[in-house]
N, C-alpha and C positions, 0 to 999 in steps of 0.2 A: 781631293775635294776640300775647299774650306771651311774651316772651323763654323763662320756663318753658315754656309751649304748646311754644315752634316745637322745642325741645330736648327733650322728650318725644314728641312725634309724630316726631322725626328720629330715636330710636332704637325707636321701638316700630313705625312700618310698616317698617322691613328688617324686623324681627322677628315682625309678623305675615303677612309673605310667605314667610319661612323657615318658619312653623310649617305653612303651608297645604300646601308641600311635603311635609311628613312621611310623611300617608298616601297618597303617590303610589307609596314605597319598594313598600309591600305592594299596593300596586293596580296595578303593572304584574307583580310575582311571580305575581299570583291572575290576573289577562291571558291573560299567556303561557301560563300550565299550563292555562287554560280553552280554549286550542285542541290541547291535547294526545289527545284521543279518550277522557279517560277520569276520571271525576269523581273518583277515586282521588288523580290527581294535584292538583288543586285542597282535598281535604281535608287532602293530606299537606301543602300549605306553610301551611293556615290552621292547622294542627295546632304546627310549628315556628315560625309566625312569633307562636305565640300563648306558646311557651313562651318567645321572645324577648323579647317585648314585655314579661312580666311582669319577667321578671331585670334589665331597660335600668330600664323606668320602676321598679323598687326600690332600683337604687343611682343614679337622678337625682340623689342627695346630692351627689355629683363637681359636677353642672353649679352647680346652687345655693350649697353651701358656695363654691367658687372663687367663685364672682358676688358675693358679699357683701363677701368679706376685699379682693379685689381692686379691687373699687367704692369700697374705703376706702380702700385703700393710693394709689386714682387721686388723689380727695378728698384726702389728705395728699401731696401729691403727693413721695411716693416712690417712685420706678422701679423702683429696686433690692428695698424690699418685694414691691412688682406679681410681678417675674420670679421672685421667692423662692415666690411665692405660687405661681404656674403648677407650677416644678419640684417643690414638695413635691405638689398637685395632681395632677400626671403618674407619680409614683412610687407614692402609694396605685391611680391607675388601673392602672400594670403591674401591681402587685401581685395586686389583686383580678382582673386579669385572667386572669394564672398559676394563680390559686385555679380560675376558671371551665374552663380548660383540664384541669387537673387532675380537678374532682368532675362537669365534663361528662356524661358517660354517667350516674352515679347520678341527677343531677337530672334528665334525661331520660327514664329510668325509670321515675322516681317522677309524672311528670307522664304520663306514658301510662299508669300505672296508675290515675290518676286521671278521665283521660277518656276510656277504654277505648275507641280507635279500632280499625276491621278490623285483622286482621294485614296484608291490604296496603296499608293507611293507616299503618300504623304500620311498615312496614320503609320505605316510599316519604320519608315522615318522618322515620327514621332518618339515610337516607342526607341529607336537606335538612340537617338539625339539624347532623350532624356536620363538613361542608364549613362551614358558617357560625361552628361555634362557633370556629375560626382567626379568623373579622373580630374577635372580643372585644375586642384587645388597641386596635386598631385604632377599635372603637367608645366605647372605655370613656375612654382619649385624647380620642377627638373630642369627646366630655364635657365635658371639664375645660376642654379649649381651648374648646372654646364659650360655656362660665361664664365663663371669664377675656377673652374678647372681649366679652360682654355686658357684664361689671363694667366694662373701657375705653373704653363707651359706643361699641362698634364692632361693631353689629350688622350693618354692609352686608356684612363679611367672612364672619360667618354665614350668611346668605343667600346668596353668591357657591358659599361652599363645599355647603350643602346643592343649590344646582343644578347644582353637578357631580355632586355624589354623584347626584343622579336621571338626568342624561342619560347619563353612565359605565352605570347601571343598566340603563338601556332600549338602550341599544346594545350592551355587552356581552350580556346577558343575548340577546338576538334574535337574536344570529351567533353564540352557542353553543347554541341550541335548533334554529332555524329555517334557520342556516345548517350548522352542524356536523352537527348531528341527534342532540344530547343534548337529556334530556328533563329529569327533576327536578334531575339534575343540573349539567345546562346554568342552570339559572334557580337555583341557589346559588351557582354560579360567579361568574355577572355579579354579583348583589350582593355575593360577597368580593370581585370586584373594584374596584366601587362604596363599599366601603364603607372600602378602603384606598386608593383614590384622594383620596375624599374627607377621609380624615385626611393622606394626605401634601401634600394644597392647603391643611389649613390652616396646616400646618407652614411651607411656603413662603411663605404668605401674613404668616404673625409672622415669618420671616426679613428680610423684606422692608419693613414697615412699622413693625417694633419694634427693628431693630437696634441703635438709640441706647439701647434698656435692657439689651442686652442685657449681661453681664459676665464675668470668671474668677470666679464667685464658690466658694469651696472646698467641697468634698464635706460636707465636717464640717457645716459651715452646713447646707447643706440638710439632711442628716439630722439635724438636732438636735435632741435631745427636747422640749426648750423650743417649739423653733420647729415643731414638729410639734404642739404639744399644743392649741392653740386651732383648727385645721383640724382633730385629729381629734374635737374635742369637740361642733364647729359639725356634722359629719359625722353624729357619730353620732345625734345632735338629729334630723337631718331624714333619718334613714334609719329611725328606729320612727315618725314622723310618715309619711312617705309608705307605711309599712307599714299606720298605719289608712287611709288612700287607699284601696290597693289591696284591703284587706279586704273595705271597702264595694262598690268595683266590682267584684271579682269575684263579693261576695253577691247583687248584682243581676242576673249573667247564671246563678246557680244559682238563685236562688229562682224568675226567669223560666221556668228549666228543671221545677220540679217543677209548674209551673201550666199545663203543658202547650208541645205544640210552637208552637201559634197565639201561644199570650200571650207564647214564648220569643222569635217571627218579628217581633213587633209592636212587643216593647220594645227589639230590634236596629234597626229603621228608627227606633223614636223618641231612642234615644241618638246618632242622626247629629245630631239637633237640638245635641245638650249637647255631643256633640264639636267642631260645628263654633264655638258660641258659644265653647269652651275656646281653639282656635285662634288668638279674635282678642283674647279676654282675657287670653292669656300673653303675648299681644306687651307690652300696656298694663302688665304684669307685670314684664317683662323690662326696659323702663323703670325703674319703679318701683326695682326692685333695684339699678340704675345711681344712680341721682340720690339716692335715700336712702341709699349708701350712701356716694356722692361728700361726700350735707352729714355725715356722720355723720365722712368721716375731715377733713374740714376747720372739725370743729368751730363747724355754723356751724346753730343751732336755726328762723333764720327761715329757710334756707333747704327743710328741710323739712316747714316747714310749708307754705308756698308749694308744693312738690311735693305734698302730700294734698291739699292745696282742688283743684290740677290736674287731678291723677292722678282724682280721686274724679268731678271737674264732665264729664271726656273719658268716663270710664265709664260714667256714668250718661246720659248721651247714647246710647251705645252701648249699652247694656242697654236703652233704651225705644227706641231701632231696632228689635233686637231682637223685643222685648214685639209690636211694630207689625206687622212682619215674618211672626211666627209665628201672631198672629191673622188676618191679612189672607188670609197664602197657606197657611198648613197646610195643611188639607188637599187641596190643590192638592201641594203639594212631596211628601206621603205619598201620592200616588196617580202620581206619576213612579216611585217607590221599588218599586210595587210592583201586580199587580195582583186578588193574592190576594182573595175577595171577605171572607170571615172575618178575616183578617190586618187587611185595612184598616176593618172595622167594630172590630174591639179597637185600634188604634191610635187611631182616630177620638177613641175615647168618652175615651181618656187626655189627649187635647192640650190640652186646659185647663191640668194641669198643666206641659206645655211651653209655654205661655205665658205661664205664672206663672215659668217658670225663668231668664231672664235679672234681672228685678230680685231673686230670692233669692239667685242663686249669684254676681252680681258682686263683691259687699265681701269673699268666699272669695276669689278672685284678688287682687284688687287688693290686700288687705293682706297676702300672702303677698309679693306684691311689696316691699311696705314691709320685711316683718318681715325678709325673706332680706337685704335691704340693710345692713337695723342687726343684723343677725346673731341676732335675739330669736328665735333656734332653740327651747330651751329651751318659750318660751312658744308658739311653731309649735303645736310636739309635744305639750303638754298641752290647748289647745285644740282640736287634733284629733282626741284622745283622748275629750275630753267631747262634742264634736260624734260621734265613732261610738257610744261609748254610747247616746247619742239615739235615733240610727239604728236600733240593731238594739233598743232600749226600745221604740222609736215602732213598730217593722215586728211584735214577739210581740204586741203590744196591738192592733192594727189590723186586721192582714191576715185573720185569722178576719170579720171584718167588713165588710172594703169589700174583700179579693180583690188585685188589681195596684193597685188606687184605691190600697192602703195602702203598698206599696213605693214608688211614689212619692211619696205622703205625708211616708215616712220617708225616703227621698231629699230631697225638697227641704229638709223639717228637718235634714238633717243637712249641707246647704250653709249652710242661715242660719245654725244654731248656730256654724258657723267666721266666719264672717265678723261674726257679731254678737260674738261671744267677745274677736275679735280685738280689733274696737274699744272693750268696756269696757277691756281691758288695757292700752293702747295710751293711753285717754281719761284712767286713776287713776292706773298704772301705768306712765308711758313711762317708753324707756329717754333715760338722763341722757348729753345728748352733753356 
């Protein structure tokens, strides 16, 4: 194996066992309240943990931007940048955090006006939302410090920290429900407590391992416009970029919605496919963003090249795993999922295209990786802009036609569009280290 190889798989499996952890957070929340006696409780945290979800994965910018500048500051190897990087990092995350504390209740509002749950789903909810939206400050932090441990090629401390956050969760959470005898509120507890444990480990954790950059560096510096002005620009880059993200995936659990309850059940089981392939392609990602952005701050062109022939030879391995995976056992894995007889004949008749979806949607990852490292924000966000136009082009033209066939028609085109996009840009157009 090459030295490239061993140095990309050493920072992308910590990173794709940190990511696999993710939905464990909400899958011991939706657990516990499923032995509460009453489905009320199980709507109200998929109700809260849905309005969570949307606000975290919109300001991912935190993790990303940090990951890029600091991947570069590692690459040049300046320290003193690195920690400069983190504290201005950490100061936009209080910031916006104090915003989400503050407009709390109206965004909340506005999202239950939107998915119009019972009034006891929606006060059971209330009370979820409200105890959690305190972890904000806490979550939005773990953020940054995550970007900035990725960028220092130190993804095992990522992982360490995300399996505390889960086992704090599942044990908190079970001796304030099952031993206290709180109910929704018992199961928002343990994840604030979960969720500030897991920020103050990673605190301790850069205490501990990053002392030697650590500095008196003065106030003035960090807040300085100058030195604010390419974090907030890389920022704001990839916060309308993962705003067409989120567009597109919430279009697909609405438009599943107006095709009925069955088509809505069907395309829930078949997006475990795409979630789980995302899992292990942000790891290979999260790499990417390391090493492209180490040769970018050490000004060094063959070493990037040598990480895409890498990055692209390990992905596409993995994407024809995949490809192999999803034709062999589909519908084997869709009949675990579910026993619905209607549900699993509409899912059935889609899996072609989830078998098509590993070799579409891989060069979407993997160059997002690239691009986040050499900071080609800019270019992110306009490519993902043309790939959603596609999308919802390809979905008015279609779906009169071919029904769900055509959302995910339009879905997989609007994976390739990013990843094909990416690389003419990237092929005519690279950025000049």
């Amino acid at each position: 194996m090459s030295p490239v190889s061993r140095r990309l798989l050493g920072i992308a499996l910590p990173a794709i066992a940190s990511n696999i952890t993710v939905p464990l957070l909400g899958l011991v929340d939706s657990a516990i309240v499923g032995h509460l006696g009453s489905a009320s409780y199980i709507a109200a945290v998929a109700v809260g943990t849905t309005v969570f979800n949307v606000v975290y994965w919109t300001l991912g910018f935190l993790r990303m931007a940090t990951s890029g500048l600091a991947a570069q500051s590692f690459g040049a190897n300046n320290p003193q940048m690195s920690f400069l990087i983190l504290l201005r990092s950490l100061a936009i995350s209080l910031a916006l955090a104090a915003l989400l504390l503050l407009l709390g209740h109206p965004l909340f509002e506005g999202a239950l006006w939107i998915m119009h749950p019972t009034p006891e789903t929606s006060q059971l909810s209330s009370i979820y939302f409200h105890i959690l939206l305190f972890g904000a400050p806490a979550m939005l932090c773990q953020m940054s410090l995550t970007g900035w441990f990725v960028g220092m090629q130190d993804t095992r401390s990522t992982l360490v920290v995300a399996l505390v956050q889960n086992v704090v969760n599942i044990i908190a959470s079970s001796l304030l429900v099952f031993g206290i005898g709180l109910k929704v509120e018992g199961v928002a507890l343990g994840t604030l407590i979960a969720q500030w444990t897991a920020a103050g480990t990673g605190y301790l954790i850069f205490r501990k391992r990053y002392a030697h950059i650590r500095s008196n560096i003065p106030l003035a510096l960090v807040l300085s416009k100058r030195g604010f002005s390419r974090l907030l620009r890389v920022s704001r880059d990839l916060f309308f970029r993962t705003l067409c993200l989120v567009s597109v995936m919430l279009f697909l659990t609405v438009a599943g919605s107006w095709m009925g309850d069955t088509t809505l059940a069907a395309n829930t089981l078949l997006m475990q496919f795409y979630l789980l392939l995302s899992y292990i392609m942000d790891g290979f990602a999260y790499a990417g963003e390391a090493l492209s952005g180490e040769a970018m701050g050490a000004c060094s062109q063959t070493r990037l090249s040598q990480l895409v022939h890498c990055l692209f030879g390990w992905g596409s391995i993995t994407a024809l795993a995949f490809t192999l995976a999803y034709a062999l056992g589909g519908n084997d894995i869709l009949s675990l999922l579910t026993s619905e007889t209607h549900v699993l004949s509409q899912a059935h008749s889609c899996l072609p295209w989830l078998i098509a979806l590993p070799l579409t949607a891989t060069w979407a990852f993997l160059w997002d990786g690239i691009y986040v490292g050499l900071t080609m924000t800019r270019q992110m966000f306009l490519t993902s802009a043309l790939a959603t136009a596609c999308f919802f082009l390809s979905y008015v033209l279609s779906v009169s036609h071919l029904g769900v066939h055509g959302l995910w028609l339009a879905f997989l085109l609007f994976l390739f569009v990013r990843g094909f996009s990416q690389w003419m840009v990237y092929r005519f157009h690279p950025v000049k280290i």
